[in-house]
C-alpha positions as CSV (number, residue, x, y, z in Angstrom):
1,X,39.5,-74.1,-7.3
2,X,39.7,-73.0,-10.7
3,X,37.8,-74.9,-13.5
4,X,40.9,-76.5,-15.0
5,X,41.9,-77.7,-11.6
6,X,38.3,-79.2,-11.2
7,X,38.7,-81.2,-14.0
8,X,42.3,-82.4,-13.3
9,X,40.6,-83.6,-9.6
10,X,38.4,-85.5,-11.8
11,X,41.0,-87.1,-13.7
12,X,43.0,-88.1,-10.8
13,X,39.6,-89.5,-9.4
14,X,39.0,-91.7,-12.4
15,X,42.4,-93.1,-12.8
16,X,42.0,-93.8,-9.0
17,X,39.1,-95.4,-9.2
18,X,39.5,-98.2,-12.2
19,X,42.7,-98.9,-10.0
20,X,41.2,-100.8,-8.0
21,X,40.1,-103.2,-10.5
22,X,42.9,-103.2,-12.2
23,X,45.0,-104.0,-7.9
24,X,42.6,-106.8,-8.0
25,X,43.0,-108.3,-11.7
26,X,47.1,-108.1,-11.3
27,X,47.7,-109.5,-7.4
28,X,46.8,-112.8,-8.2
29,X,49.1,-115.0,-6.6
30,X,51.6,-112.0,-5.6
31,X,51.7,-111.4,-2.2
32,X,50.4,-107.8,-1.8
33,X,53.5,-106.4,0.3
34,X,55.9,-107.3,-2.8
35,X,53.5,-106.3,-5.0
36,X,53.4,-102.8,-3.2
37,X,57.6,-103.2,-3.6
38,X,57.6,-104.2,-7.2
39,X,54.8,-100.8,-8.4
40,X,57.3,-98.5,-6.5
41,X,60.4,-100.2,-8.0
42,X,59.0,-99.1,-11.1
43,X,58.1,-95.9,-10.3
44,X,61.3,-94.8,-8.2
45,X,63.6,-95.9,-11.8
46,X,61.9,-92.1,-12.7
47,X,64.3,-90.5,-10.3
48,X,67.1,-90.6,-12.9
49,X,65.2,-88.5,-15.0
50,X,63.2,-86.0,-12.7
51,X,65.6,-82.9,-10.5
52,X,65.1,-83.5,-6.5
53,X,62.4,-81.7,-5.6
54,X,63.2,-78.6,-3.4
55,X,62.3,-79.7,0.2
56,X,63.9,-81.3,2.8
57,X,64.6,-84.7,3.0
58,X,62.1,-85.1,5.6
59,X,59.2,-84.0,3.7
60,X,60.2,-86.5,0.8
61,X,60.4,-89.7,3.2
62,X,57.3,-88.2,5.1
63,X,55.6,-88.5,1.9
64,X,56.8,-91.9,1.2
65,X,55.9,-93.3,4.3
66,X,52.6,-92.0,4.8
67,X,51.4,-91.6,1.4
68,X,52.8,-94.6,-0.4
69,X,54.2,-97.2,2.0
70,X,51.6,-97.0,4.4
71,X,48.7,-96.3,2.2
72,X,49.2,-98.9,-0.1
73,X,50.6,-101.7,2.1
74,X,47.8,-101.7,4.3
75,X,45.4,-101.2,1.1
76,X,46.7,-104.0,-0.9
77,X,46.6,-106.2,2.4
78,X,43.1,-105.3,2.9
79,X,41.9,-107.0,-0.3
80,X,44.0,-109.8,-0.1
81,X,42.2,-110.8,2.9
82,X,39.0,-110.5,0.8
83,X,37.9,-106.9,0.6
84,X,35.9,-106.1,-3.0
85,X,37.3,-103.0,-5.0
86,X,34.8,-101.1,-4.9
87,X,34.1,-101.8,-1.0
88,X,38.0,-101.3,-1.2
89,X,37.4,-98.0,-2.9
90,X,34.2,-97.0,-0.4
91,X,36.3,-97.3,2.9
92,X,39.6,-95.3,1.7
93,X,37.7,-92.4,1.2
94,X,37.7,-92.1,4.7
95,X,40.9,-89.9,3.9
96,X,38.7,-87.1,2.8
97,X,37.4,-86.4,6.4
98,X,41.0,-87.5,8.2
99,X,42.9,-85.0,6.1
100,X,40.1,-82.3,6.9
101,X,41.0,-83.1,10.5
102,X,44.4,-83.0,10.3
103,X,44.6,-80.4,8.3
104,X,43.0,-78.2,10.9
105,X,44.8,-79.0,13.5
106,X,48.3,-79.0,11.9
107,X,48.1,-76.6,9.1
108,X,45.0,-74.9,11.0
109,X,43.0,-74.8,7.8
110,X,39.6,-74.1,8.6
111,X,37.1,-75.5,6.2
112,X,34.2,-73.5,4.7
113,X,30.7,-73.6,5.1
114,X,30.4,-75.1,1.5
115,X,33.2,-77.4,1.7
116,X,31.7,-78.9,5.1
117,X,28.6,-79.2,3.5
118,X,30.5,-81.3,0.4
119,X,31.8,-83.4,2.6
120,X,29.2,-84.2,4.8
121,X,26.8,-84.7,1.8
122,X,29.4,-87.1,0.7
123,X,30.0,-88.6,4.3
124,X,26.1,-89.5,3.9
125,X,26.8,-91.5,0.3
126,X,29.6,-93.5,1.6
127,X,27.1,-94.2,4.6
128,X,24.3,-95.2,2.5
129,X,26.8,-97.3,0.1
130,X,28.3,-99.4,3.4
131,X,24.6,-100.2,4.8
132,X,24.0,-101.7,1.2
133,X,26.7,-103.6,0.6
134,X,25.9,-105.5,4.4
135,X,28.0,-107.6,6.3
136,X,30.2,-109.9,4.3
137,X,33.6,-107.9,4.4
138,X,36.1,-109.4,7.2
139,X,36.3,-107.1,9.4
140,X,40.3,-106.6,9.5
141,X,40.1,-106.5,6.0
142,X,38.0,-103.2,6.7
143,X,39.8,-102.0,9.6
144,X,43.1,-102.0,7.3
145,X,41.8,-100.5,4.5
146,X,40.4,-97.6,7.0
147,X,44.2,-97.1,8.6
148,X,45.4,-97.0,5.2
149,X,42.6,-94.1,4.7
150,X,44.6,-92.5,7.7
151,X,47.6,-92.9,6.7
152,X,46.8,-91.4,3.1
153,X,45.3,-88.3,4.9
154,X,48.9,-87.4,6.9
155,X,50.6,-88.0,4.1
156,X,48.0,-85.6,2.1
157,X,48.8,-82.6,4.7
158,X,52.5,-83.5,4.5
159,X,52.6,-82.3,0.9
160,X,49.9,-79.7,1.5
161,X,52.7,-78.2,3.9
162,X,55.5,-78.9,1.8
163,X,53.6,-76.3,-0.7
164,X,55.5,-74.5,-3.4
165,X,58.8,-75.2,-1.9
166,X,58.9,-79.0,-4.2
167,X,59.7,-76.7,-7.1
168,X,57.6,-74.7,-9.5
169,X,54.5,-75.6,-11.4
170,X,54.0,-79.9,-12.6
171,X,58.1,-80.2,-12.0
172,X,58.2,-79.5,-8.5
173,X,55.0,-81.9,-7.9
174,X,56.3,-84.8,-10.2
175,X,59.4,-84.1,-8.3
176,X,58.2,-84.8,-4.8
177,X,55.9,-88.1,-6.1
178,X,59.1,-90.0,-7.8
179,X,61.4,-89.0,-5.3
180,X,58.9,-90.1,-2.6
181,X,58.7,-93.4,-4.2
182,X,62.3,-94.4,-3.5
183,X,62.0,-94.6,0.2
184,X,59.2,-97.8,-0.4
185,X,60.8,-100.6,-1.9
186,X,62.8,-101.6,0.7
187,X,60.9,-101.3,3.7
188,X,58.0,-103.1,1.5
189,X,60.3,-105.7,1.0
190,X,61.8,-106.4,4.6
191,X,57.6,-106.0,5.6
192,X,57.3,-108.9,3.0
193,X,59.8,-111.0,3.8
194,X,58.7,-110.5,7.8
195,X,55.0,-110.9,7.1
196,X,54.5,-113.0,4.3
197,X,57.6,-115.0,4.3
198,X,60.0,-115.8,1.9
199,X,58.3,-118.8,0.6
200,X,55.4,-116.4,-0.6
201,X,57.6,-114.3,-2.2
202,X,59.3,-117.3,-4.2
203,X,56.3,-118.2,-5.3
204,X,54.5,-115.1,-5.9
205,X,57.8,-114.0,-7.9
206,X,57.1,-117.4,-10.3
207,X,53.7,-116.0,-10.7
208,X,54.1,-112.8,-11.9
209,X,53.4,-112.8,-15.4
210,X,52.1,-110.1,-17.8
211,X,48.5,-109.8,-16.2
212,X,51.1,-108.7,-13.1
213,X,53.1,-106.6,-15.2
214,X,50.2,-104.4,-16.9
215,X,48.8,-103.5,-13.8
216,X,52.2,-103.0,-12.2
217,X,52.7,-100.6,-15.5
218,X,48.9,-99.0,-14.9
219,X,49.0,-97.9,-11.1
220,X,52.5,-97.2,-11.5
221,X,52.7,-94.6,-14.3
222,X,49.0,-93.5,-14.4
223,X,47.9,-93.9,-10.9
224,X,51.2,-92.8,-9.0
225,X,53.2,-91.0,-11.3
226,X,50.6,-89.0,-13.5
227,X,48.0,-89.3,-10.7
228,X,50.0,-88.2,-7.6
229,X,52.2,-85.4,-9.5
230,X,48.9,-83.8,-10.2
231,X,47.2,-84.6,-6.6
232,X,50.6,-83.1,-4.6
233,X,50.3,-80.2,-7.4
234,X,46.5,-79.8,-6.3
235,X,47.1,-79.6,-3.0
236,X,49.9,-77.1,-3.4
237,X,47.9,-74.7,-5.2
238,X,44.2,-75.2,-2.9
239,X,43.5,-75.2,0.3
240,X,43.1,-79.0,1.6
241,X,39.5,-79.4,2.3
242,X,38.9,-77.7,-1.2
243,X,40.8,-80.9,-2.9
244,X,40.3,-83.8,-1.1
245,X,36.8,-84.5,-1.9
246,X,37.1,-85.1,-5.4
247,X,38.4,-88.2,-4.8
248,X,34.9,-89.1,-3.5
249,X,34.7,-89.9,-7.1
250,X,36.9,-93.1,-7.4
251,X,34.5,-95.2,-5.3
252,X,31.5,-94.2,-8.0
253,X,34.3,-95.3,-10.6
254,X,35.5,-98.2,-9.1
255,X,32.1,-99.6,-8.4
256,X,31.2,-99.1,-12.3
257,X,34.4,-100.8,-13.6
258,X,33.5,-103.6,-11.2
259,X,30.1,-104.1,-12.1
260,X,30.9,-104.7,-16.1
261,X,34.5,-105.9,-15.8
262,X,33.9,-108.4,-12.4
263,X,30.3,-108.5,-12.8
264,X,29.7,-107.1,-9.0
265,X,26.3,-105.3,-10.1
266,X,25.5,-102.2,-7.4
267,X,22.6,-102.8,-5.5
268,X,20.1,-99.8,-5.5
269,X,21.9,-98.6,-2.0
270,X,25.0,-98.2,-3.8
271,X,23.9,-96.2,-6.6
272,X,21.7,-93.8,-3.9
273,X,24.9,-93.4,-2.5
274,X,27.0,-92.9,-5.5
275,X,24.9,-90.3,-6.8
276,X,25.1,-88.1,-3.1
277,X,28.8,-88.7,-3.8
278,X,29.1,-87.0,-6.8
279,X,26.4,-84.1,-5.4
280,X,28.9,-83.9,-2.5
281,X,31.5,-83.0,-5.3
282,X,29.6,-80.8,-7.3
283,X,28.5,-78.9,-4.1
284,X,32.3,-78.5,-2.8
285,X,33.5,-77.5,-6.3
286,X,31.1,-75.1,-7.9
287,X,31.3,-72.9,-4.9
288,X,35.3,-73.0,-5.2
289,X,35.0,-71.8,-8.7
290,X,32.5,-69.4,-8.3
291,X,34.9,-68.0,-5.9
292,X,37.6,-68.2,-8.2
293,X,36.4,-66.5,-11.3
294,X,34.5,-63.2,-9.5
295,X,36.2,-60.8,-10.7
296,X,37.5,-58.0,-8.5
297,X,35.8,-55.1,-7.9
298,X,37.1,-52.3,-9.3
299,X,39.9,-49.7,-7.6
300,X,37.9,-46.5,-8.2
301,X,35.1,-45.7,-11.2
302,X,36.5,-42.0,-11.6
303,X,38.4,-40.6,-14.9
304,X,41.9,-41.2,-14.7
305,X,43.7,-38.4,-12.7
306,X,46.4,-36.8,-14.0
307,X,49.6,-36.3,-12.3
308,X,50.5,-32.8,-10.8
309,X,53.5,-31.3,-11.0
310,X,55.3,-31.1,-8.1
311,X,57.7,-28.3,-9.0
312,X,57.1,-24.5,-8.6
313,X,54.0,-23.1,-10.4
314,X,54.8,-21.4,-13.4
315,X,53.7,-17.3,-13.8
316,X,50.7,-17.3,-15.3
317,X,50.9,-15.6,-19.4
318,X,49.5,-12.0,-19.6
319,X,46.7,-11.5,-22.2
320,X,47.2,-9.2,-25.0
321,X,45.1,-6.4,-26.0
């Protein structure tokens, strides 16, 4: 990866991260299945402004399904039932390893040497971070948040696949993300109304107010359509296993915004752990870029050669005297 797309995985990472906190401070009496409806509403309105993107219609509700609609659903259910954001954030970095597996058996992508050791490095943080946060997380609450990793890790090598044929360059990624966003609202909704029940979303509706509204407006714009255009852009330009473990970041940021925002201090585990996540990271991306700016070697050190002429030699001049 180049620098400039090391720092836009960072970005992405951060905005992803304080999302959690900000999922937690805005569901508050809001069913999580309509609130997963109401962010996409939002973000699907875009789709008057942005082209279609320039991939089939399977690709786009692929997308959607996996990578909105499953991920969030089953995320935003997992802390209802009582998961912690930045346990929340901890477990859905599972994705990092499922995409690497998916990704090499669909797109047969095989990871390097460094990137393995990235992700293994990072494997050990979130390890380290789970033991030390112990046992108090209901255990569907985990299990949901680890198929919503899954399901965020398909829908990751769906757009890796789709590649450059969204549309050129940060159109052709926004594209895919708001266009993807209109197949979620109403299966989110029918899931609500199934699930939850149409008393919850009555009342849930009555209690959206505007602590619901700005973090409808924050993981909306910044976290889906800022965050995911640049993501899907990412992972058109980069081999998968070069992308996805930059987002071992967010649970590093989430855990931080928790600790001064919710006062959920880290306890020395978690900040061993944190600090192997972002070594993972740093491993994985400095060899990318050290890759990416060698220059080439160069086609030949001779003097330039001069063309010859292909045409008849000419008679060669007598001398005089």
């Amino acid at each position: 990866m180049k620098r400039r797309d090391m720092v836009l995985a960072a970005t992405v990472a951060a905005f992803w991260g304080f999302n959690f906190v900000v999922i937690d401070w805005g569901m508050a009496g809001v069913p999580p299945l309509l609130f997963v409806a109401i962010r996409f509403s939002v973000v699907a309105l875009a789709a008057f402004f942005v082209p279609r993107p320039r991939t089939s219609w399977r690709t786009v509700v692929g997308v959607g399904l996996f990578m909105s609609l499953g991920q969030f659903g089953l995320l935003y259910t997992s802390m209802a039932l009582g998961l912690q954001p930045g346990l929340a954030a901890l477990v859905l970095q599972a994705q990092a390893v499922f995409t690497i597996l998916i990704a090499a058996a669909v797109l047969r992508e095989r990871p390097t040497i460094p990137q393995i050791a990235g992700v293994g490095l990072g494997i050990v943080g979130l390890t380290i971070v789970a033991a030390g946060r112990g046992g108090d997380a209901p255990a569907l609450a985990v299990m949901l948040a680890l198929a919503a990793a899954f399901s965020w890790g398909i829908g990751n090598v769906i757009s890796r696949r789709a590649g450059a044929v969204s549309g050129p360059g940060r159109l052709g990624s926004l594209s895919l993300t708001v266009w993807s966003a209109i197949v979620v609202p109403v299966p989110a909704l029918a899931l609500s109304f199934a699930v939850e029940g149409s008393d919850a979303i009555v009342t849930g509706l009555a209690a959206f107010g505007w602590q619901s509204a700005l973090s409808t407006l924050y993981t909306a714009v910044l976290c889906t359509i800022v965050g995911y255009s640049i993501w899907n852009g990412l992972l058109a330009r980069n081999p998968s296993a070069a992308v996805v473990p930059w987002v071992l970041l967010a649970p590093v940021v989430a855990m931080a915004s928790a600790a001064v925002l919710l006062g959920q201090i880290p306890a020395p585990a978690e900040i061993v752990g944190g600090l192997l996540l972002v070594g993972g990271v740093l491993v994985t991306g400095l060899r990318a870029r050290r890759r990416a700016i060698t220059p080439p070697a160069p086609l030949a050190e001779a003097v330039p050669v001069v063309p010859v002429p292909t045409g008849p030699a000419a008679p060669p001049v007598p001398r005089r005297g």
